[in-house]
C-alpha positions in Angstrom: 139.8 135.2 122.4 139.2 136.3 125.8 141.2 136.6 128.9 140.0 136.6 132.4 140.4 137.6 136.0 141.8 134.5 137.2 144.4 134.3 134.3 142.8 132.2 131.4 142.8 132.8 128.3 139.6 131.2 126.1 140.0 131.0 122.0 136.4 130.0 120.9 135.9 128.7 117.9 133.3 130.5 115.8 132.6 127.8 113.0 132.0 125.3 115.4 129.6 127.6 117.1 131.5 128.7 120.0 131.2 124.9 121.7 134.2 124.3 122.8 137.1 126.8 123.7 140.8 126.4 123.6 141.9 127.1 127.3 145.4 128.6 127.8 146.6 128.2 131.4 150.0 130.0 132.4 148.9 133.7 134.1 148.6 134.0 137.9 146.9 137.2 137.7 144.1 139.1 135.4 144.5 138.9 131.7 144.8 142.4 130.6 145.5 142.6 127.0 145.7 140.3 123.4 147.0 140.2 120.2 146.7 137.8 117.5 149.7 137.2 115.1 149.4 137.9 111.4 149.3 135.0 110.8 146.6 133.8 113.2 148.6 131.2 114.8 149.8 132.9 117.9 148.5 135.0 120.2 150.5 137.0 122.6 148.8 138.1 126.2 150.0 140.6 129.3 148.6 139.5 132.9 148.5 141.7 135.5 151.7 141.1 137.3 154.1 142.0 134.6 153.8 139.1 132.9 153.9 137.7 129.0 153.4 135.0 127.5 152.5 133.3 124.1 150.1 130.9 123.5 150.1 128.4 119.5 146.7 127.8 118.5 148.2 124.8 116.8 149.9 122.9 120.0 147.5 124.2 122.2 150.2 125.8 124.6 152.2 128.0 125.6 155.5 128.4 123.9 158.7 130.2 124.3 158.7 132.6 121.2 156.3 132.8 118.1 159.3 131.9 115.7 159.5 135.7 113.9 155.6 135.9 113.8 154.6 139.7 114.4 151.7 141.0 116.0 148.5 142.2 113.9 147.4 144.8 116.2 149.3 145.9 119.2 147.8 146.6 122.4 150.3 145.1 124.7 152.0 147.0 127.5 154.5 145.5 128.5 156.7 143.4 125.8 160.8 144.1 125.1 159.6 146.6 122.1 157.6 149.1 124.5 160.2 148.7 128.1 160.6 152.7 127.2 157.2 153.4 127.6 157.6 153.2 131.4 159.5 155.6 133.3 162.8 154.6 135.1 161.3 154.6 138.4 157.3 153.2 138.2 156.2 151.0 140.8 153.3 150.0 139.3 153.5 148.7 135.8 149.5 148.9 135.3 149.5 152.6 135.8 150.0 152.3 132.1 146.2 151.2 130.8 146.5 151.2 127.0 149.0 151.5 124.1 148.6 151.2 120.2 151.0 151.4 117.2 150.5 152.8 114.3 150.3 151.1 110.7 153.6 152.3 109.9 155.2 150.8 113.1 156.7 153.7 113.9 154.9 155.2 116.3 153.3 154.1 119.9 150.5 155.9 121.7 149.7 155.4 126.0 147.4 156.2 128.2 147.8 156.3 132.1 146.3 156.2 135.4 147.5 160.1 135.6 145.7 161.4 132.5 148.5 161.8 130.3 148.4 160.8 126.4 151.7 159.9 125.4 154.1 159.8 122.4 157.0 157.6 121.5 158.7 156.7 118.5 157.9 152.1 118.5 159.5 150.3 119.4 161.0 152.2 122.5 163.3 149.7 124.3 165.0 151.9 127.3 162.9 152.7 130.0 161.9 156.2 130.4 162.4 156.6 126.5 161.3 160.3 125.7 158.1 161.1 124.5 155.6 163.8 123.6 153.1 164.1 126.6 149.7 165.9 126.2 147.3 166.6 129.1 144.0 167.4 129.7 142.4 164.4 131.0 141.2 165.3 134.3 141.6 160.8 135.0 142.7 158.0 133.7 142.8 157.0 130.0 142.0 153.8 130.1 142.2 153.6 125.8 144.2 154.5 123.0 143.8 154.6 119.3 
């Protein structure tokens, strides 16, 4: 999958040699992150503009909720399970660049336009959740593993 400036998201098809995409309309901004479900069926995208959505590879469209399917990898950042991740006051929700969670979904790692590598326990749901900040970056972190 691949999500672009002017808010599609493409799902090629590798076994049928990347012919013909599944297009997924819905963002009015850049695409900025994805995540497949477990399961494969879902896949849940951020745009630009504090947005979210889920797309079913099945139906070909968006869809409210993925029914209790959970994300394989989690690079979202901005969902209900990472609000905290943001303190109370931001202006700017993309001054947060990258997140990850660890295997044991228990713990969530940021970046930021600021430099700052951040710690919080997952899922944080109240912004301006506390967290363990290390610096050093002398710019942005713009990943997160």
């Amino acid at each position: 999958a691949a999500g672009y400036n002017d808010g599609l998201v493409l799902v090629f098809n590798t076994s049928t040699g990347f012919a013909k995409p599944l297009i997924f309309r819905g963002h009015s901004d850049f695409v900025s992150h994805l995540d497949w479900s477990e399961d494969g069926e879902f896949l849940f995208t951020n745009a630009g503009v504090n947005q979210t959505k889920i797309f079913s590879i099945s139906s070909g469209s968006e869809v409210g909720d993925a029914g209790g399917a959970k994300p394989c990898s989690y690079t979202r950042v901005m969902s209900e399970e990472v609000q905290g991740i943001y303190p109370k006051f931001m202006k700017d929700v993309n001054d947060i660049n990258a997140i990850d969670v660890d295997q044991t979904s228990k713990l969530a790692v940021t970046g930021d336009d600021y430099g700052n590598v951040k710690l919080f326990d997952f899922p944080c749901t109240t912004a301006g959740s506390r967290a363990k900040r290390y610096i050093g970056h002398s710019a942005h972190v713009t990943n997160v593993r």
